[in-house]
ZARO-133675 format. One line per field, with one value per residue (C-alpha): residue number from 1; x, y, z. Coordinates in Angstrom, 2 decimals, padded with zeros to 5 digits. Example, Ala and Ser with C-alpha at 12.3 -4.5 7.8 and 13.67 -1.06 7.14 Angstrom:
REM ZARO-133675
nr <- (1, 2)
east <- (012.30, 013.67)
north <- (-004.50, -001.06)
up <- (007.80, 007.14)
END
This chain:
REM ZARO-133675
nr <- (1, 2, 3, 4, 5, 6, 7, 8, 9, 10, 11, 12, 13, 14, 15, 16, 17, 18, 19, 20, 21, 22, 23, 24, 25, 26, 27, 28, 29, 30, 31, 32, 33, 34, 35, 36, 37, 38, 39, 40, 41, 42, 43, 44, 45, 46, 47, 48, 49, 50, 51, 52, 53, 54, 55, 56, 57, 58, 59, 60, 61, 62, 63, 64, 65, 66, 67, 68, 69, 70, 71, 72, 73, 74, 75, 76, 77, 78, 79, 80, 81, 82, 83, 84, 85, 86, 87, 88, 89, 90, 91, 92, 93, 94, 95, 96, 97, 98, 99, 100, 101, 102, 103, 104, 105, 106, 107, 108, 109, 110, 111, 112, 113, 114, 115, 116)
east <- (-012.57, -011.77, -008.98, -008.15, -005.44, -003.21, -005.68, -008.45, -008.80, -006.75, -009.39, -007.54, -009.70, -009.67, -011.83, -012.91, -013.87, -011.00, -007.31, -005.75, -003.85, -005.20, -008.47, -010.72, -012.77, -010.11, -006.92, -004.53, -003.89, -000.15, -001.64, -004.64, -006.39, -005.87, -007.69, -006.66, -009.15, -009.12, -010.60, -013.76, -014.00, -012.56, -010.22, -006.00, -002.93, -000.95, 001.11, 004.71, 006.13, 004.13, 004.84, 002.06, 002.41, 004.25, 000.74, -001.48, -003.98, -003.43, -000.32, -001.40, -005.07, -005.00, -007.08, -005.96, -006.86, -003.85, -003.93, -002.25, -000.18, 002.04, 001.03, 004.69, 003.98, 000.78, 002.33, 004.85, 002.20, 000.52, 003.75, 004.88, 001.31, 001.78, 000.33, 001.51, 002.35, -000.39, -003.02, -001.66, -002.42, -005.72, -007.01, -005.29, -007.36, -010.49, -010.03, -009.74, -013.18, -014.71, -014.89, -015.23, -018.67, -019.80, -020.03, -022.36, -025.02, -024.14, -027.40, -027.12, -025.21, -028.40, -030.53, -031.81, -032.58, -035.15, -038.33, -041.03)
north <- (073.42, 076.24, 078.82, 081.99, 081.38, 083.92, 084.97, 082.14, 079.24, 076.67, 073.29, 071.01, 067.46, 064.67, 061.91, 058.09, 059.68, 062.18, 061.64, 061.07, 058.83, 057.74, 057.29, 057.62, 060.56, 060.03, 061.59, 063.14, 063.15, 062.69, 063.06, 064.82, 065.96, 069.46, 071.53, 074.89, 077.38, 080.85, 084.23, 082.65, 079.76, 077.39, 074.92, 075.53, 074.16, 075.15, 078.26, 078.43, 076.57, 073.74, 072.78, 070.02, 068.45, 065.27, 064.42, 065.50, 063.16, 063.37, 065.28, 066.49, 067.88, 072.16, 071.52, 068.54, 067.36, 066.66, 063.40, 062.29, 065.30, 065.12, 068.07, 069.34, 070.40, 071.79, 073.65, 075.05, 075.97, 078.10, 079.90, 080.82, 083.10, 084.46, 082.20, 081.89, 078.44, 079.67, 079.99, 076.90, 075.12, 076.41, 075.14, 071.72, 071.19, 072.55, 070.05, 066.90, 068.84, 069.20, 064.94, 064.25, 066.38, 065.16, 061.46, 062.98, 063.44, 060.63, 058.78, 055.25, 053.68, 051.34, 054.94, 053.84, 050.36, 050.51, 049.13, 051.35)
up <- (017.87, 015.64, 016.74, 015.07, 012.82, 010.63, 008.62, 009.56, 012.08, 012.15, 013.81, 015.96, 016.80, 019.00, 019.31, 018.55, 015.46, 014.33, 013.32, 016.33, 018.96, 021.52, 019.24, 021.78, 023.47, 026.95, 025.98, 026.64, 023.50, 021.64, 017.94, 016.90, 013.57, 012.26, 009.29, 008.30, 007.16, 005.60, 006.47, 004.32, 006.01, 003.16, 003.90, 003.01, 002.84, 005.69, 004.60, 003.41, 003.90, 005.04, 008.48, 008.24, 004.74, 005.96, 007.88, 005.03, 004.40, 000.19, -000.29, -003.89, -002.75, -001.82, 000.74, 003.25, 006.32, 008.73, 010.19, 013.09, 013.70, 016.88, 019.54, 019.56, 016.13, 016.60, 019.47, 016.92, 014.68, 017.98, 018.58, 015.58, 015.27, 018.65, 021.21, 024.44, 026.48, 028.62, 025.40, 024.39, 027.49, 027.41, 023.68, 024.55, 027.66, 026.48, 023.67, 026.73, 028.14, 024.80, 024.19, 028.00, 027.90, 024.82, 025.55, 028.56, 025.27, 023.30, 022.18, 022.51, 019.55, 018.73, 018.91, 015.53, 015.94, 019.51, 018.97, 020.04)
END
């Protein structure tokens, strides 16, 4: 779920799939997965300093995923570029929506493997 972002988006995720605790598509969520990207769409470090780098998933790569990052820091993150407790509310419960609807379109896991 991309958000604008200083000069970018930052993506926050959460899922069975994604960086995150609970790892399922339930929630609420206590940890979730967070990429940072720039006006160009690239994937960055965090900016200075890095308020993410303990939850980097290589420490020594420029461009990281965050893994596992508790949602007070996130929530730091959101506030320090100017969003309010009310935006903040908002992206974190369209993120619980997001993974409730999409399980409504899952194909089956064995999708693949059905006999005609």
């Amino acid at each position: 779920m991309p958000i604008p972002y200083r000069d970018g988006e930052i993506s926050i995720q959460a899922s069975e799939f994604h960086y995150c605790y609970p790892k399922d598509d339930d929630g609420p969520y206590s940890q979730v997965e967070v990429a940072i990207f720039d006006k160009n769409g690239f994937r960055v470090r965090e900016g200075s300093p890095d308020m993410l780098k303990e939850w980097a998933d290589d420490p020594t790569y420029d461009k990281p995923i965050y893994a596992y990052v508790p949602v007070g820091r996130v929530i730091e993150l959101l506030k320090d570029d100017g969003y309010t407790d009310e935006n903040i509310y908002g992206i974190f419960r369209r993120l619980e929506q997001k993974d409730k609807l999409s399980k409504q379109f899952e194909r089956p896991r064995d999708h693949y493997n059905r006999e005609n």
